[in-house]
KOLZA-272843 format. One line per 5 residues: their letters; for each residue x, y, z of C-alpha. Coordinates in steps of 0.2 Angstrom, whole numbers, plus 2048, in hexadecimal, padded with zeros to 3 digits. Layout:
% residues N
A> X Y Z ~ ... .
% end
This chain:
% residues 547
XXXXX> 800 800 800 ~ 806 811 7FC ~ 80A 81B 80C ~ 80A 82B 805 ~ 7FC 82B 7F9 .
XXXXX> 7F2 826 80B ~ 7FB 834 814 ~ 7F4 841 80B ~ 7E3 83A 808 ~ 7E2 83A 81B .
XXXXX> 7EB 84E 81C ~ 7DA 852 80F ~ 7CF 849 81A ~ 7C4 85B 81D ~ 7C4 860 80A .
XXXXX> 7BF 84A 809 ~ 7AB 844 807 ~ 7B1 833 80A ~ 7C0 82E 81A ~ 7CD 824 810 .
XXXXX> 7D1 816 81E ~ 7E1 808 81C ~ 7D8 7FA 818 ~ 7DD 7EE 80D ~ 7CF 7E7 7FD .
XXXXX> 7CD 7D4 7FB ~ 7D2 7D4 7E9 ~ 7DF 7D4 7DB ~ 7E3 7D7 7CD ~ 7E8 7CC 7BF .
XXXXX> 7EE 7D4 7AD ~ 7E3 7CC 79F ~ 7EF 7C8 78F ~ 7F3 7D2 780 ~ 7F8 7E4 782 .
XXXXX> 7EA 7F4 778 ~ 7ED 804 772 ~ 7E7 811 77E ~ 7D9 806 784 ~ 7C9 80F 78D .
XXXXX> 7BD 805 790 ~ 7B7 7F3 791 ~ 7A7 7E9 78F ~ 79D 7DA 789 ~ 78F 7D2 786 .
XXXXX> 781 7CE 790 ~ 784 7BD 799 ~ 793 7B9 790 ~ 7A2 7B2 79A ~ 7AD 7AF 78A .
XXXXX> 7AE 7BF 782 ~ 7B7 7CF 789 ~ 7B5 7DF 77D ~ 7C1 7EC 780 ~ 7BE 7FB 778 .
XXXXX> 7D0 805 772 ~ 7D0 819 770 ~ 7D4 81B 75D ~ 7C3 810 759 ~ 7C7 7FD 758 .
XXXXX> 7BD 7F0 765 ~ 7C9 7E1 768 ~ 7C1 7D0 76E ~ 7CA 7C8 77D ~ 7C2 7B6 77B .
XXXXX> 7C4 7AB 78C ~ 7D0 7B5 790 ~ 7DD 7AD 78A ~ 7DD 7AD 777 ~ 7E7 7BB 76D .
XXXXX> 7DB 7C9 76C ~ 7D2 7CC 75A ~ 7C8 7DB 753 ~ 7B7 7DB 757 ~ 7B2 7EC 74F .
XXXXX> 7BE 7FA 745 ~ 7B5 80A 745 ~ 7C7 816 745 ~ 7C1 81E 734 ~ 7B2 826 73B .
XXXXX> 7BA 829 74E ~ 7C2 83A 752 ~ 7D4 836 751 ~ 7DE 83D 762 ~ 7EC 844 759 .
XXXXX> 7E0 84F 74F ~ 7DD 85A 75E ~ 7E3 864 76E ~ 7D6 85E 77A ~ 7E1 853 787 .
XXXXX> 7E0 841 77E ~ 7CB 841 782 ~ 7C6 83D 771 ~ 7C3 82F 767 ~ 7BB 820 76A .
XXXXX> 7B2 81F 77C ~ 7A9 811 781 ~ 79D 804 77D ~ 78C 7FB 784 ~ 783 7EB 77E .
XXXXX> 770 7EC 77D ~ 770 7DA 77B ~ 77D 7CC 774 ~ 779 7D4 762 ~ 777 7E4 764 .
XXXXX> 780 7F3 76B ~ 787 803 76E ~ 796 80D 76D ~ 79A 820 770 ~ 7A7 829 766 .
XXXXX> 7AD 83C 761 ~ 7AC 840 74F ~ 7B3 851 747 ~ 7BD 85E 74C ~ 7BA 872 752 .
XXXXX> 7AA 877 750 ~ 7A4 865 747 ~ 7A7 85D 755 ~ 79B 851 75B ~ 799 842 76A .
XXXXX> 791 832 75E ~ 785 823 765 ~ 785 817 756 ~ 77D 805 75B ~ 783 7F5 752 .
XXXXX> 77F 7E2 74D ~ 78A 7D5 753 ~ 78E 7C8 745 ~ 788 7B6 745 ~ 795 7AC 750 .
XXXXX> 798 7BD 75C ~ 7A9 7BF 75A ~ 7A9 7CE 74F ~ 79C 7DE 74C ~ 795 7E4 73B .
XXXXX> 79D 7F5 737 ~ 78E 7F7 729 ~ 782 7F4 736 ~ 785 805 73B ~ 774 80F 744 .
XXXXX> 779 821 74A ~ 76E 822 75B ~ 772 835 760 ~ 780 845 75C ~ 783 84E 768 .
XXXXX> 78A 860 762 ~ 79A 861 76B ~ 7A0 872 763 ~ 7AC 87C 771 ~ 7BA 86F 774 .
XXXXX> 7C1 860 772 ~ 7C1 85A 784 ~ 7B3 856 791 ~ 7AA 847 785 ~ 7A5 83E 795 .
XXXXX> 7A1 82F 788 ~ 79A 821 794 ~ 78B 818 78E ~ 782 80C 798 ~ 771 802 798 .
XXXXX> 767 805 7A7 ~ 75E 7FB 7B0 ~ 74F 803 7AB ~ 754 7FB 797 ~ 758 80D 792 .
XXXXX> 769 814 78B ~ 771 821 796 ~ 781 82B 790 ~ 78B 83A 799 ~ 790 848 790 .
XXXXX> 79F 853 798 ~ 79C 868 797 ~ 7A3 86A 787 ~ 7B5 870 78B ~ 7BE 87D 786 .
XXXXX> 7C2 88C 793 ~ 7BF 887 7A4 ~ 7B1 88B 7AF ~ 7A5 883 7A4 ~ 7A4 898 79A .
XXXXX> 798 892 78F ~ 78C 88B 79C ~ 789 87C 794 ~ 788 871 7A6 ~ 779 878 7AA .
XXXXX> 76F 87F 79C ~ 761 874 79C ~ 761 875 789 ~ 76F 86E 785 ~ 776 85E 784 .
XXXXX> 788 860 789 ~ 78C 85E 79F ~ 77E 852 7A0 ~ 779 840 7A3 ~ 76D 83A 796 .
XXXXX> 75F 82C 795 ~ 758 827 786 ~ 751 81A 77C ~ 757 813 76E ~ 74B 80D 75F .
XXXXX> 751 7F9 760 ~ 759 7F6 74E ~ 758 807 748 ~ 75F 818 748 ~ 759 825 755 .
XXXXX> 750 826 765 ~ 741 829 76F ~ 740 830 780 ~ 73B 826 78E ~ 72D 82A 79A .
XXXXX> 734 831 7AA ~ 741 83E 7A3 ~ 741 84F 7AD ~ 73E 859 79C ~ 732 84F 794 .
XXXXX> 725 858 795 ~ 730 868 791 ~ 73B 874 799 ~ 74D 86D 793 ~ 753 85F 787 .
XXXXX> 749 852 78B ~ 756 846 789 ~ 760 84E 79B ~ 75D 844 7AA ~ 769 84C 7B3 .
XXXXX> 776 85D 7B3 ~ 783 868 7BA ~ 791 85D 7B5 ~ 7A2 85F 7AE ~ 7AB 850 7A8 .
XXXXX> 7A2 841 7AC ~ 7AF 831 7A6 ~ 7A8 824 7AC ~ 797 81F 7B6 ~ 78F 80D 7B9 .
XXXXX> 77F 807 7C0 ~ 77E 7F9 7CF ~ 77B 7E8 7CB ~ 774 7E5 7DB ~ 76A 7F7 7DE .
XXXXX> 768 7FE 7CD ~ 771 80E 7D5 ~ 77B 819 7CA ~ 78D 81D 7CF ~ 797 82D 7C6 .
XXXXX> 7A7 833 7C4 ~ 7A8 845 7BF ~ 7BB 84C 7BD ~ 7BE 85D 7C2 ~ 7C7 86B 7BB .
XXXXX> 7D3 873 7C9 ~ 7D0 86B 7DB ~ 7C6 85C 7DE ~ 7BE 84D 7D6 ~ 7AF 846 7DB .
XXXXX> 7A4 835 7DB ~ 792 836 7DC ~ 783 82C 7E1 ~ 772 82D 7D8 ~ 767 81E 7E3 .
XXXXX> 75A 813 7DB ~ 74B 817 7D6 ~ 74E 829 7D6 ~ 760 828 7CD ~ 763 839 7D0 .
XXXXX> 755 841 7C2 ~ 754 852 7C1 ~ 765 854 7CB ~ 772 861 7CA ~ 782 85B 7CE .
XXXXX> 787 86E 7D1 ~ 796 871 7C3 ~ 79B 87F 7C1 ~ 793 887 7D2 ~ 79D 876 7D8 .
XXXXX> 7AB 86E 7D8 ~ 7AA 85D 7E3 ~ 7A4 866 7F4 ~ 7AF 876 7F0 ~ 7A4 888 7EB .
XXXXX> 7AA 890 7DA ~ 79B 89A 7D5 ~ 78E 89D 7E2 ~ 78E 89E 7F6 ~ 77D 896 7F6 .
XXXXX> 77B 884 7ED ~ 76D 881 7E1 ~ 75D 87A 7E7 ~ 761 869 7DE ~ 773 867 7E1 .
XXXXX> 777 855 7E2 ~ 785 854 7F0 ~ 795 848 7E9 ~ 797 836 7F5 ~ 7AC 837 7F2 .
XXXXX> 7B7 847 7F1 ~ 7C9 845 7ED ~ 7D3 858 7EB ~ 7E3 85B 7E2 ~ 7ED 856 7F1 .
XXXXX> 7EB 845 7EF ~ 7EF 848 7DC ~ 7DF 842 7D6 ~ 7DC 84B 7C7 ~ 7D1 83F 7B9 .
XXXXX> 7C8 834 7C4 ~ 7C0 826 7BD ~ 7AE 81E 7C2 ~ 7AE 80D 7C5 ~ 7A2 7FE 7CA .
XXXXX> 79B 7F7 7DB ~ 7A1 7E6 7DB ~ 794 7D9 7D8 ~ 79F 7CB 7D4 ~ 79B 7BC 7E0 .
XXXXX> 7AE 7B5 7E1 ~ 7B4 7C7 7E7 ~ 7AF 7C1 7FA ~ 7AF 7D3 807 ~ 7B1 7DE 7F9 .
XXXXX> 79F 7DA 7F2 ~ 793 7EC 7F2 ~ 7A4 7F4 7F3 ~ 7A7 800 7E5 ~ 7BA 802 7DE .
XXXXX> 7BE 811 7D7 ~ 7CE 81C 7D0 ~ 7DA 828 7C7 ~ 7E3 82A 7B9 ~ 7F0 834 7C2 .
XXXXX> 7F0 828 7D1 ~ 7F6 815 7CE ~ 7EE 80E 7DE ~ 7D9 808 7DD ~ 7CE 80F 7EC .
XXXXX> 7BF 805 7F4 ~ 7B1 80D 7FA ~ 7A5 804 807 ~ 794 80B 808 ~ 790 805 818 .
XXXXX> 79E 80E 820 ~ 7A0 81C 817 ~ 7B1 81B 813 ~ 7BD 818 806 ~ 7CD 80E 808 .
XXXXX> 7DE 80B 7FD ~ 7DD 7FA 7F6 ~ 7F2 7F6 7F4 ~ 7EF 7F2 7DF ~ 7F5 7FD 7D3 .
XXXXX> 7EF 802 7BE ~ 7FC 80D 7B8 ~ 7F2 81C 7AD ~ 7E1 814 7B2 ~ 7D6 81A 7A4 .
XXXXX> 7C6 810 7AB ~ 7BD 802 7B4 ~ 7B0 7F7 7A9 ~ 7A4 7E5 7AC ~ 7A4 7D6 7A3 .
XXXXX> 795 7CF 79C ~ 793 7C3 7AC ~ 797 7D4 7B7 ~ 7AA 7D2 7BB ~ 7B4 7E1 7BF .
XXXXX> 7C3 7E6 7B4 ~ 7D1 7F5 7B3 ~ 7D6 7FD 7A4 ~ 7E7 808 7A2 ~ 7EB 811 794 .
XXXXX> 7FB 809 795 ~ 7F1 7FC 78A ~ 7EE 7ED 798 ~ 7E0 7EA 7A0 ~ 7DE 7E1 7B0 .
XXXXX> 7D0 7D5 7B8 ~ 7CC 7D5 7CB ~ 7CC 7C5 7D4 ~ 7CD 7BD 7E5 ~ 7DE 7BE 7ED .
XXXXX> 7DD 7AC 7F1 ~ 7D5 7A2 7E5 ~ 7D5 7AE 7D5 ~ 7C5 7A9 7D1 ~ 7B8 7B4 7CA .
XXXXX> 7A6 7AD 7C6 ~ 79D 7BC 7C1 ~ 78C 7C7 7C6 ~ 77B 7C7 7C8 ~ 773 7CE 7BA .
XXXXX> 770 7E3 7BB ~ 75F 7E4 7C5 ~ 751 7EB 7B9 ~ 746 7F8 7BE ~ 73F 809 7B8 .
XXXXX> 746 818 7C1 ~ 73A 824 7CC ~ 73C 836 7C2 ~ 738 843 7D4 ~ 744 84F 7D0 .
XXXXX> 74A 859 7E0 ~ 741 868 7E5 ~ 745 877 7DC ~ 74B 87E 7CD ~ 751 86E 7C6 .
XXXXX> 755 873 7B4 ~ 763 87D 7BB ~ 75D 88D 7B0 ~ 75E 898 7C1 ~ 76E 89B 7CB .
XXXXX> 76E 899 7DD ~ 76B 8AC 7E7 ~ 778 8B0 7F3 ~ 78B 8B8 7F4 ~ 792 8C3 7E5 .
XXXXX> 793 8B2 7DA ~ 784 8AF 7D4 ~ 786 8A6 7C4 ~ 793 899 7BF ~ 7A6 8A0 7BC .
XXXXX> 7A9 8A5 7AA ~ 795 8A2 7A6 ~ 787 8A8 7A9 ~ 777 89C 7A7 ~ 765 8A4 7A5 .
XXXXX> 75E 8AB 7B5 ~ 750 8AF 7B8 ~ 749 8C3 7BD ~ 749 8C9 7CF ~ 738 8C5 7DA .
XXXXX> 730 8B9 7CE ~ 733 8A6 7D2 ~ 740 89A 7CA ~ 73A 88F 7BD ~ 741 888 7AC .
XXXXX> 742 893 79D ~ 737 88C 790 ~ 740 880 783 ~ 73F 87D 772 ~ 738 869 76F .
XXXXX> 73E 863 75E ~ 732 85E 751 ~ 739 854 743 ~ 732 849 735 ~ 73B 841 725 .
XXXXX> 73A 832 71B ~ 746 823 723 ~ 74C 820 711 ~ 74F 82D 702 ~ 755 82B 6F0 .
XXXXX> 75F 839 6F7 ~ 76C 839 6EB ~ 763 839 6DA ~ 75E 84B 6DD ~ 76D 84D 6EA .
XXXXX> 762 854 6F5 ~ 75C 84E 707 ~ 74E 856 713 ~ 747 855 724 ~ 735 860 72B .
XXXXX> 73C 868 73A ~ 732 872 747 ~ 72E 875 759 ~ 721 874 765 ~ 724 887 769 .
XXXXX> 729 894 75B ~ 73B 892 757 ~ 747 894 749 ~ 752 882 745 ~ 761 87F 73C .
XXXXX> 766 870 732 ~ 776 869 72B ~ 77A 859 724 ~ 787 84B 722 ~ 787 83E 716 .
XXXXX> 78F 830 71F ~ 794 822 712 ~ 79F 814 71A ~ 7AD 81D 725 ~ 7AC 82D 71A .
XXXXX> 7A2 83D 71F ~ 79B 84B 712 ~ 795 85B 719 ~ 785 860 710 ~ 781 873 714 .
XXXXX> 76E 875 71A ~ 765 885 720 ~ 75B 88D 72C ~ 748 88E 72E ~ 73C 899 73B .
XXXXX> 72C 88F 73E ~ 71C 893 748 ~ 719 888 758 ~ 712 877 753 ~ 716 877 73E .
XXXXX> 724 870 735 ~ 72F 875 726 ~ 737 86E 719 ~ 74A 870 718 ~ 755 867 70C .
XXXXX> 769 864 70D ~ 773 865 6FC ~ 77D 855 6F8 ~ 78D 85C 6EE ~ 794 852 6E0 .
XXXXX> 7A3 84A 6E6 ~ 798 844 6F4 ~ 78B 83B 6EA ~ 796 835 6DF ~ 79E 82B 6EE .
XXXXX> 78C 826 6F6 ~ 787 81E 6E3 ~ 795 813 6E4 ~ 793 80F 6F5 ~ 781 808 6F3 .
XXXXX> 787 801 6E3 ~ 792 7F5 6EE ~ 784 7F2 6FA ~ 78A 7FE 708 ~ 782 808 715 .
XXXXX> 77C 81C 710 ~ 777 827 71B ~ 771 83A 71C ~ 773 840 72E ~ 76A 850 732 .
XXXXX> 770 85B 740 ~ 763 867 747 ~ 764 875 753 ~ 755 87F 758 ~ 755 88D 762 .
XXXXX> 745 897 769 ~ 741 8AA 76A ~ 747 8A9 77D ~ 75A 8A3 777 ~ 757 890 77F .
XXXXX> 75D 885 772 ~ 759 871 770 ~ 764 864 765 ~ 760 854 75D ~ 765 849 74C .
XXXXX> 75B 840 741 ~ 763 831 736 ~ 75C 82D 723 ~ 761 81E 719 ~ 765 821 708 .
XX> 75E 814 6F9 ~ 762 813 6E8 .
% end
């Protein structure tokens, strides 16, 4: 055990939520063969014990089989994925992480473009006959996610819930510090967020569930949660169905937190940027809805990109069951927390450049360092590992806490009274806080189009309130992406307009051959629509192109 990594945990014991006491974890950790290139994440599929997917940064999925077998490719998606050497954003793009729907289906996140283009992807896909590879061509985008200000703060975990649902978090959008452009907790946009939505099963696009804080208006309606920076990596219980966060902070503390089932946190603000961990930045007064971090770790301890990680479910792992093992990437040695004490405790084992934590299809726990190994935790004595129980399924309970829960009003109190750097939509003295009205988006298009015989594309586009939307477009054929210039529309509350996108030569030319081979074609519309009060709403629609 590290001495001084536990002496200066125990001198920021004040600044602490949890006490780090010196007790040692039950487990190990044993290296799984084969070495990746900056790994990030790991998964696999639902009940499998055979297969381990390991998802590597610059877009490929390698399959671990039995864990002994030389690793293969299970899915290359590297044309498509932001490369990291394209951008200045602290090695945060690329490709992010994955989740199985079911043993044929699932989901992985991934950042696309650069600068202004740049967008957080959701694309689900099929698993090929045999499972030990995906289709590429099976391709469905689900949502993108406008990620325009920098190139850090992805966030980028996806995970199924136990409610069924797909639930994503999106970091603040980067860029200067602070959160300046107030994205974390502007209700209307998608960026600082945790999401919940529901994918259409084997198609392209989503629904919104029934339970979302913003449903019925008022904000995005896929938000289930705000206020937050850069949140890595989050997990659900298998036991409780609670949800577990880690959001990384920007100057002097990191922070866990802990949403309990039913209510998973809906409506919660986690407090960026008026908070950092338990430490005031912006106001002298918390929001009504702030959602108080479980763990704080501060500078001190060197914890600077903490890593959310799992409560161990896994029925070989003896006294560490309903623990839940976290980390850092700055911090080799792996923290246990135990909810029934309150306290975290050093564990003695050690992943170098710890990237993040990930479950096996049977729910055991694994370590990832981007120094390209990955690591399985098993009993010290017998290093055996049987697996989980499967997640618990249930439908959370949406009761927002009381108050203004879309975060559109900034706490009273002090002579800091918005975010540092940003300044969120207040609302006047003497009248009472409530959300600033939000554009819903309403849009309609035929699934397929001949879109290339006319090299034209639409989509009707409207909102439920008076707004003005803009569209662009990207012809997505194979890895390749074509930008197709759209247009802006004002429409009245309730009606749609047609607008079309322009599909330029070289662009159709490469579609026509495409299709001619059988390939996938796609028109992906990008719309923005922002009402007279300056609130703003985001969404993508996805057409199939025919011949």
């Amino acid at each position: 055990m590290r001495k001084t990594a536990l002496s200066l945990a125990i001198a920021a014991l004040a600044a602490a939520a949890a006490v780090v006491a010196p007790q040692a974890s039950a487990f190990d950790l044993v290296q799984m063969p084969g070495t990746y290139e900056r790994p990030v994440h790991l998964s696999g599929p639902p009940g499998d014990p055979t297969r381990l997917l390991i998802v590597e940064q610059p877009g490929v999925i390698r399959l671990l089989k039995n864990q002994t077998e030389p690793a293969t490719t299970y899915l290359d998606i590297s044309g498509k994925v932001q490369s990291v050497e394209d951008t200045d954003g602290g090695n945060e793009e690329g490709l992010l992480s994955m989740a199985f729907a079911s043993p044929t289906r699932f989901y992985v996140a991934y950042t696309a473009g650069t600068g202004a283009d740049s967008d957080v992807v959701v694309e689900a896909y099929d698993v090929n006959a045999g499972g030990d590879t995906a289709d590429p061509g099976s391709a469905d985008e689900i949502i993108r996610i406008p990620h325009p200000v920098g190139s850090n703060h992805n966030g980028g975990q996806i995970q199924i819930g136990p409610d069924g649902n797909l639930w994503i978090s999106i970091g603040d959008g980067g860029g200067p510090g602070g959160d300046s452009d107030g994205d974390a907790q502007d209700p209307n946009r998608l960026t600082g967020k945790i999401l919940r939505i529901t994918p259409r099963p084997g198609d392209t696009g989503y629904t919104i569930p029934a339970g979302n804080p913003y449903e019925d208006g008022g904000g995005a309606p896929e938000i289930w949660a705000n206020g937050l920076r850069n949140p890595w990596r989050f997990s659900f219980d298998r036991a409780t169905g609670d949800l577990l966060l880690g959001d990384v902070g920007e100057g002097t503390q990191e922070e866990i937190d802990h949403a309990a089932a039913p209510n998973l946190g809906c409506g919660s603000n986690y407090g960026w940027p008026w908070f950092e961990g338990d430490s005031v930045l912006g106001s002298g007064t918390e929001p009504a809805t702030h959602h108080e971090p479980l763990i704080v770790h501060t500078r001190d301890e060197n914890f600077r990109a903490i890593a959310g990680g799992y409560v161990i479910r896994d029925t070989a792992l003896g006294d560490d069951i309903g623990k839940y093992v976290y980390g850092d990437t700055f911090v080799d040695e792996l923290r246990l927390y135990d909810f029934s004490t309150g306290t975290s405790a050093l564990t003695g084992e050690d992943v170098t450049t710890l990237s993040s934590f990930g479950e096996d299809g049977v729910g055991r726990v694994y370590a990832v360092s981007l120094d390209g190994t990955v690591h399985r935790l098993v009993h010290e004595t017998n290093g055996g590992s049987t697996g989980a129980p499967d997640l618990v399924e249930r439908s959370p309970s949406c009761d927002p806490p009381p108050g203004n829960g879309d975060g559109t009003t900034p706490p009273p109190g002090g002579d800091g009274t918005t975010p540092p750097g940003g300044t969120p939509p207040t609302t006047p003295p003497g009248t009472t806080p409530g959300p600033l009205r939000g554009p819903r988006i309403l849009a309609a298009t035929r699934r397929r189009q001949r879109a290339l015989r006319r090299r034209t594309a639409f989509v009707r586009v409207g909102c439920d309130i008076a707004c003005t939307v803009g569209v662009n477009g990207r012809l997505a054929v194979r890895r390749a992406r074509f930008h197709l210039p759209g247009g802006r529309v004002q429409v009245p509350a309730g009606e749609l307009r047609t607008v079309r996108v322009r599909i330029p030569r070289r662009a159709a030319r490469s579609g026509r051959r495409a299709l001619r081979r059988g390939a996938r074609v796609r028109v992906i519309f990008g719309l923005r629509a922002t009402a007279a009060n300056g609130q703003q709403n985001v969404t993508s629609r996805t057409v199939r192109v025919v011949r």
